[in-house]
N, C-alpha and C positions, 0 to 999 in steps of 0.2 A: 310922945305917947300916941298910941295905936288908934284909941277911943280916947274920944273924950264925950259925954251925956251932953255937954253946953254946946259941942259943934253939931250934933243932932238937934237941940231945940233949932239953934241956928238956920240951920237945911230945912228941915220943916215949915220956918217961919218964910223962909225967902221962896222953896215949893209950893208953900199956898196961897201967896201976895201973886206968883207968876201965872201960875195954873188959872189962875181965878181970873184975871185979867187978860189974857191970851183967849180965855176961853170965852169970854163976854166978845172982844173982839171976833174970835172967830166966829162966832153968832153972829152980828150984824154983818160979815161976809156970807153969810149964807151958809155955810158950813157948820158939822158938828162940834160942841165945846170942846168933845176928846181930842180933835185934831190941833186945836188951840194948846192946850195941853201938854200934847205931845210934844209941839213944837217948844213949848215954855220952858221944857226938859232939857231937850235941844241947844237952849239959847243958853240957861242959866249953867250947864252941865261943862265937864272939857270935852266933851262928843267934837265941838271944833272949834274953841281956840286950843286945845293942844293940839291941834295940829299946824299951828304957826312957828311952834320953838319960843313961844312969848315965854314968860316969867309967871305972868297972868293967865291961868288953866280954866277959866271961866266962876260967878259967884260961887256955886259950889262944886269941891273938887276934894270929896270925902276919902277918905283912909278908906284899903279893905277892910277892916275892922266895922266904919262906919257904912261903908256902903251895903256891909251884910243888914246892920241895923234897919237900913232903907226898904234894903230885901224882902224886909220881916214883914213890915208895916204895907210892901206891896200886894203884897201875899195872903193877909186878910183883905185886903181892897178888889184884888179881884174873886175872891171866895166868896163875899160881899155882894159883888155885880151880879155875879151866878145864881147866886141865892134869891135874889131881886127878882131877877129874870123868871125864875121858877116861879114865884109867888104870883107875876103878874100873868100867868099861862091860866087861862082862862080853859078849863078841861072840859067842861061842857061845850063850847064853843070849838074847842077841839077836835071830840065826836063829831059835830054838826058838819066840820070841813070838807070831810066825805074823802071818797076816793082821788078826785080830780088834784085838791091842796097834797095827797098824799105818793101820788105819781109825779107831779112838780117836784116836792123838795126832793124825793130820792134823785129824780137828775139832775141837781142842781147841788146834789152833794156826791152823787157819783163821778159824773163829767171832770166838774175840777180838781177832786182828788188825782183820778186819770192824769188828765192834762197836766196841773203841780208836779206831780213824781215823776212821770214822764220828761217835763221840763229842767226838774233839777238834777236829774240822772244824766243828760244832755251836759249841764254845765258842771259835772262831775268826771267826764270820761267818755260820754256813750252810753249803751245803754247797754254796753257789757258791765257798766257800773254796778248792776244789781247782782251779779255775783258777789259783790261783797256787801256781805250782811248787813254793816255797820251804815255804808254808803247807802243802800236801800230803806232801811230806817229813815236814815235823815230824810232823804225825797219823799215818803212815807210822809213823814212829821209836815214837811211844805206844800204837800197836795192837803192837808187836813185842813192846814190855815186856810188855804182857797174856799173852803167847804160853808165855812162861816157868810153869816148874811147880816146885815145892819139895816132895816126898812123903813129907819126914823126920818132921813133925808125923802125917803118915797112917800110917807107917808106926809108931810108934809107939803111935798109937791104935788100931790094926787087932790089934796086938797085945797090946796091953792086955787087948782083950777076945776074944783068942782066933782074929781073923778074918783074920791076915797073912796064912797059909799054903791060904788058899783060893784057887776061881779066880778070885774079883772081887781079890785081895788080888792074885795074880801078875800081870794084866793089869794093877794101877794100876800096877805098879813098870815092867812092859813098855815099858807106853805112856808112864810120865814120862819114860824113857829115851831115846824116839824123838820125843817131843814136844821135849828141849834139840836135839836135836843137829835137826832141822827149824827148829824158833825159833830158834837160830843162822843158821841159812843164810839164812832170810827177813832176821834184822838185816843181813847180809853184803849181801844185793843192794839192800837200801834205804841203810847209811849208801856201798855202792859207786855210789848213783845222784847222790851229792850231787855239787854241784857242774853238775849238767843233764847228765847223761852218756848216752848211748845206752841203751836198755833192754838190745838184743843187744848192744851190749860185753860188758854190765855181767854179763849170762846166763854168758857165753863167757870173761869173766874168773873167775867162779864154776867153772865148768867145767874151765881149767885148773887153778885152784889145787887142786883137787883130784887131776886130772891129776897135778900135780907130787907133792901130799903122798904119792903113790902109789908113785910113782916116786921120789922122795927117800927115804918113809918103810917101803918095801919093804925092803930093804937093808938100812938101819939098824937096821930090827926082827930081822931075819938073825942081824946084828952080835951085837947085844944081846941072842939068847939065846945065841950062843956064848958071850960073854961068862959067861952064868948059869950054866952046865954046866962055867965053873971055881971051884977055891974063892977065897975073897977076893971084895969083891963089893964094897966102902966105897965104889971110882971110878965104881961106875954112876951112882951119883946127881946125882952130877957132871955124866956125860955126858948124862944123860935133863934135868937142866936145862936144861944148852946146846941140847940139841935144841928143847926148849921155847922158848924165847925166839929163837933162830933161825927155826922156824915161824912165830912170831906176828911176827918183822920182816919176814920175805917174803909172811905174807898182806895186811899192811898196805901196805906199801911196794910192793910188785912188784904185787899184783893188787887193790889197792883196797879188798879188806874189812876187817872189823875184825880186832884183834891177838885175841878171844879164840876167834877162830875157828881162827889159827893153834894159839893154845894146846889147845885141845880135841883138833881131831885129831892133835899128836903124843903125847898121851895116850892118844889111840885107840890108835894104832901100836903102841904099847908094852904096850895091854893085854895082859892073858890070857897072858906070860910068865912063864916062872920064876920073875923077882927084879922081877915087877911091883908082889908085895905091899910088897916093901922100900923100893923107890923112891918108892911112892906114902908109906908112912908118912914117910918122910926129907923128900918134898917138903911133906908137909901139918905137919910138926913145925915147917920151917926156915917153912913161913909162918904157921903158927899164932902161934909165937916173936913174931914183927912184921910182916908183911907184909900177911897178912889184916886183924889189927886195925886196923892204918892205915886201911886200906885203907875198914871200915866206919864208923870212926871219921870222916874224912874227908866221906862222904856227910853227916854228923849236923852238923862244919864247915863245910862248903860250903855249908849248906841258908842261903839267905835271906827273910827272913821280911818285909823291908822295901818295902811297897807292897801286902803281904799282902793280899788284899781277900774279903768274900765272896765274889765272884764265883770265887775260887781256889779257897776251902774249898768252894763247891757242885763244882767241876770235881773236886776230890782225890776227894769221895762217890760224885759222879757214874763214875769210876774205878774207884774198889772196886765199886760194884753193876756197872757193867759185867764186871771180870775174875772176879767168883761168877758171873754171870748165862751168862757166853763158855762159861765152863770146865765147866757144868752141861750145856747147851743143846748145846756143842760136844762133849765128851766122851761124855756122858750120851745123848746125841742117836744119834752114832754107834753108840755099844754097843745102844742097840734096831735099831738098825738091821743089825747083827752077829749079833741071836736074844738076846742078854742080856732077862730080865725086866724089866718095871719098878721093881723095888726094886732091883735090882741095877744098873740100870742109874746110877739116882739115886745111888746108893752109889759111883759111879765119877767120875761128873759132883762132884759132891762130897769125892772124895777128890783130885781135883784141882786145887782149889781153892788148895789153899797154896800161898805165892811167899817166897822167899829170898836170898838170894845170887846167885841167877842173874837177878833181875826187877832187882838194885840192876850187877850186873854189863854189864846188856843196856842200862842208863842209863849208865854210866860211858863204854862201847863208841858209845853214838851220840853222847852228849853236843854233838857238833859239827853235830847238825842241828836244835837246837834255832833260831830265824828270829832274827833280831837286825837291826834297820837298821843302814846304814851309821856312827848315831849312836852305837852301841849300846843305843838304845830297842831291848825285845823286843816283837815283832812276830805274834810265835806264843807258843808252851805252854812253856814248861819245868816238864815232868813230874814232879821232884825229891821236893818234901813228897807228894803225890798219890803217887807213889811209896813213900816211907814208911809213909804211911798206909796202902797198901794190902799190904805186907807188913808190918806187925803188924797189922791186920785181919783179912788174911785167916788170919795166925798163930793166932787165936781162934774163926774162923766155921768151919775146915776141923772140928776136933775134934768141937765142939759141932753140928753139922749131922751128925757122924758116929754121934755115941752116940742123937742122938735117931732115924737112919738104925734103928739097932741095938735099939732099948730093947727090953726084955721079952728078947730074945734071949740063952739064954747059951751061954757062953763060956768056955775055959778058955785065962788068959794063957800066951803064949807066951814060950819061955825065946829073950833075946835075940840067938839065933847070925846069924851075919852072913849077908846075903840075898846076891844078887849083887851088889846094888851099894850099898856101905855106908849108904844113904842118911842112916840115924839118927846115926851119927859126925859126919858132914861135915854135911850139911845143915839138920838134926832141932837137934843138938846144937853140932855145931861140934868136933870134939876133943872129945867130954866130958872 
């Protein structure tokens, strides 16, 4: 039998006993829970013991049937994170960022796109690669995941030693903020080109869906704080999900971008309400629960290891020193160029460095332009372990590039109140 419902409880059960404890572990290593996670995925998965020739393919080693099932449940998990994310974007605070946070992320999301597509064009042929369409996509799709930023590891170190509530500490938070919601829109016009589609459609499909989130999510935001201004409050949750997953159907479905782009801005919409805190905790609980784990878990599954070659592991390095290198050069770049110092500036370029759930999300989201012949021989990059790698990497190189930024300097640690935008919960930690 293809499926079976009992070997899904099963998966489930042994994905959230692993996730949950990898991730606690990786916590008191210093590192993010999602890396924990990841790696639980990894271990419990055949990602590698099939590739010993054992008998034994690792605790779970689901049917296609079943592993679609996984799919499913990954796919509201990261809809989920997005949505979260939106809710905790603090829009006022946003405005306030000014210019400086707004010339940061753009180089910080232009640099490593560069650098990524450039890179994986290199390990595709050359960079006569981009004659072909398909090829260009995929390096497209791996400069995007560079673009992504994760500041919960910065933010936690910044505070550690006293340095959160400064002005290099508010700008890193600024700029990660506008550097997602930019590196979303870039994944949006590239996985909306697949298929060979018109540049200006694909702009002007961009365009309205915005339009529409504006117009649909005007209203609703209306709704919803009447809604907060009475007592009782349990059903919002309810409706801020629907809304959620409504978004993400009609940015996919009607305007050709990805679902987490729906997801994110009806997050947005809803920020900065009354009963935002609530809804945001209620959604980050019900995915914390299973959804998200899946959801990392799944990446650690999915990973294939078979065919593996150097030439992979030089591309996954190759990867990581490009998204330090994007996010230093890019970020770091701009803030001299905004009047920031030199050490300040390094200190920003470097605080941006970390990737998390949003680098493993922005893969999940393109997944479909990875090149594949007709045969199903792949023809281009699939980003995946390279991926991994480069968020527990750079899980490690953001901190320690920071304190050595820092040394001699002191510092008195900061008591941990919440910034504008949780980052240290959700992203840093995960739910601690």
């Amino acid at each position: 039998m293809d499926f079976s419902v009992m070997n899904i409880m099963l998966d489930l059960a042994l994905i959230l006993l692993f996730t949950r404890s990898f991730g606690i572990l990786s916590q008191k290593l210093g590192m993010p829970q999602v890396v924990g996670m990841v790696i639980a995925g990894l271990l419990i998965g055949p990602a590698i013991f099939s590739q010993f020739g054992w008998e034994f393919r690792g605790l779970i080693d689901p049917t296609p049937a079943e592993m679609n099932a996984l799919n499913a449940f990954s796919q509201v998990g990261v809809i989920m994170i997005l949505f979260s994310s939106g809710l905790s974007t603090d829009i006022q605070e946003l405005k306030k960022s000014g210019f400086a946070s707004t010339v940061i992320a753009l180089g910080g999301v232009v640099v490593p796109v560069i650098l990524g597509t450039l890179g994986a064009l290199m390990f595709m042929g050359g960079l006569g690669a981009a004659a072909d369409y398909n090829k260009l996509l995929n390096a497209l799709f791996i400069g995007a995941i560079l673009a992504a930023t994760s500041v919960g590891i910065t933010v936690e170190t910044l505070r550690e030693m006293g340095k959160l509530n400064t002005k290099v500490g508010t700008v890193i938070l600024s700029a990660a903020i506008i550097d997602d919601v930019i590196g979303i829109i870039a994944l949006s016009l590239v996985t909306s080109l697949n298929g060979g589609g018109d540049p200006l459609i694909t702009l002007l499909k961009v365009v309205g869906f915005f339009v529409f989130t504006f117009a649909v999510g005007l209203p609703l935001r209306a709704v919803f704080h009447r809604v907060s201004l009475r007592p009782g409050k349990h059903r919002v949750g309810i409706f801020a999900l629907s809304m959620c997953l409504f978004f993400s159907f009609c940015a996919e479905e009607f305007f050709g971008l990805a679902s987490i782009t729906g997801a994110y801005m009806a997050g947005l919409m809803l920020s900065g309400l009354g009963n935002s805190d609530y809804i945001d905790r209620k959604i980050v609980s019900t995915s914390y629960l299973i959804f998200s784990p899946v959801f990392f878990a799944y990446i650690g599954i999915s990973a294939d290891f078979s065919g593996f070659t150097m030439r992979d592991l030089a591309f996954g390095i190759v990867l990581v020193v490009l998204g330090c290198v994007g996010k230093v050069i890019g970020c770091g770049g701009a803030a001299r160029l905004v009047r920031y110092t030199g050490h300040e500036s390094m200190v920003i370029g470097c605080g941006m460095i970390a990737r998390g759930e949003v680098a493993l999300a922005v893969y999940a989201a393109g997944a479909s332009l990875i090149y594949y012949g007709p045969d199903g021989t792949l023809l281009g990059l699939d980003p995946l372990v390279p991926t991994i790698l480069l968020v527990v990497l750079t899980s490690i190189i953001c901190p320690l590039a920071l304190k050595v930024l820092y040394r001699g300097e002191g510092g008195k640690p900061q008591s941990p109140k919440e910034t504008f935008v949780d980052l240290s919960s959700k992203e840093g930690g995960y739910m601690q």
